[in-house]
C-alpha positions as CSV (number, residue, x, y, z in Angstrom):
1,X,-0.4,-28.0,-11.9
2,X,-2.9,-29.0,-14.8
3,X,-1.3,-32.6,-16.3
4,X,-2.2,-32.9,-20.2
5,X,-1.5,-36.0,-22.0
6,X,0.5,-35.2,-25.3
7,X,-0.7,-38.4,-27.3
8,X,-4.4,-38.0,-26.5
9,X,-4.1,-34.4,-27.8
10,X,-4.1,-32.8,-30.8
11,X,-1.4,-29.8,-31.4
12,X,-4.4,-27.3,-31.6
13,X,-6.1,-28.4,-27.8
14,X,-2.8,-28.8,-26.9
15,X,-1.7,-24.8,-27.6
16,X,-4.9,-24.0,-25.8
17,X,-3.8,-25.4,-22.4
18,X,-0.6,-23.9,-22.4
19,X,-2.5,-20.9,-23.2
20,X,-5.0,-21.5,-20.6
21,X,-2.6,-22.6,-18.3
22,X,0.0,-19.4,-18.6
23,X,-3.4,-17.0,-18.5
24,X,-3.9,-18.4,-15.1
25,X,-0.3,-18.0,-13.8
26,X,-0.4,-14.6,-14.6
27,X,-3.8,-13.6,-13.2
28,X,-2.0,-15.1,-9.6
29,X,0.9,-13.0,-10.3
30,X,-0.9,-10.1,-10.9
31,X,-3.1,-10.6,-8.0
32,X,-0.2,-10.9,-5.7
33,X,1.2,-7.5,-6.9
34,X,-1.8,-5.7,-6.3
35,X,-2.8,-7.5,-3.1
36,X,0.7,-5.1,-1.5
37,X,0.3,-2.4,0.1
38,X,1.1,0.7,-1.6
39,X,3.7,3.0,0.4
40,X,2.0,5.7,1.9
41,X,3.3,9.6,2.0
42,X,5.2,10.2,5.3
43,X,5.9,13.6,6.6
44,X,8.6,14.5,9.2
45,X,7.7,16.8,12.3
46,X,8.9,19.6,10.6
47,X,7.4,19.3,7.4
48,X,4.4,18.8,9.3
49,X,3.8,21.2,11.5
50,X,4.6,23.7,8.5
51,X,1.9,22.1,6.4
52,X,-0.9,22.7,9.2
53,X,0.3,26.2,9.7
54,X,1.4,25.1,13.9
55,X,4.5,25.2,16.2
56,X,6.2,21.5,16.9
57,X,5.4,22.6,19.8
58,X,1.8,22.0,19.1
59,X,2.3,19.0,17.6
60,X,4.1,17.1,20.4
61,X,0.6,18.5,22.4
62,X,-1.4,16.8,19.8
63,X,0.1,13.8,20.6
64,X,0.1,13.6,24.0
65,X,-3.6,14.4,24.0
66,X,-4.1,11.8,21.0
67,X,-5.6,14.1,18.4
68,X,-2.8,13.6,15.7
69,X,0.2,10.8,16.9
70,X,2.8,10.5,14.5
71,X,4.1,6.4,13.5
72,X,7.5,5.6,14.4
73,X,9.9,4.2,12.0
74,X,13.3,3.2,13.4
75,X,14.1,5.9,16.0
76,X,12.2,8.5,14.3
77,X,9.0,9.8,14.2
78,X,7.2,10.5,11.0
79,X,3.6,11.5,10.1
80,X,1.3,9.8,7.6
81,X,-0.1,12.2,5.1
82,X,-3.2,10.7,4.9
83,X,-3.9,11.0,8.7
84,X,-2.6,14.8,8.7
85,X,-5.4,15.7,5.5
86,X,-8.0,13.3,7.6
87,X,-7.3,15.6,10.5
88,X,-7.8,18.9,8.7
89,X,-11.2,17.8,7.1
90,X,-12.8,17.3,10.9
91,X,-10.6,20.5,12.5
92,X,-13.0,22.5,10.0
C-alpha cells in the first residue's frame, strides 16, 4: 500500500492520493470480477436431443463415437449449449 506523509502534504495532494489510491483498488476489484468465468447454458439429454430434432438414442451414439459428449456434473450428464450450436454449424 502507497504510504503518504500527512505533515509533508497539503490537504489538496493529500485528497488526490486517496483518490488515486481508491481508483486503483477498484480497477483490481473490477478486474477480478471480470477475470470469472461466466456460467455457461447447460442442456439436459432430453432437452437436447429435442433441440437437434434426434432420439436419446442418438445421442448416447454421438457419444460413444465422440461427435457430441455431454460434461458431467455430479451424477448427471448435461450438455453445453455452446458445444450443441458449434455442432449444428459443422453438421450443415
Amino acid at each position: 500500500m502507497n504510504k503518504i506523509l500527512i505533515e509533508q502534504t497539503c490537504s489538496q495532494d493529500f485528497l488526490t492520493q486517496i483518490g488515486l489510491i481508491i481508483e486503483e483498488k477498484i480497477a483490481k476489484v473490477i478486474a477480478k470480477v471480470e477475470a470469472v468465468p461466466q456460467q455457461e447454458e447447460v442442456m439436459k439429454i432430453k432437452e437436447t436431443a429435442t433441440f437437434l430434432g434426434v432420439s436419446r438414442t442418438t445421442l448416447y451414439n454421438y457419444d460413444k463415437l465422440g461427435i457430441l459428449s455431454p460434461k458431467r456434473f455430479g451424477n448427471s450428464k448435461r450438455y453445453l449449449k455452446s458445444e450443441v450450436i458449434e455442432f449444428l454449424k459443422n453438421k450443415n
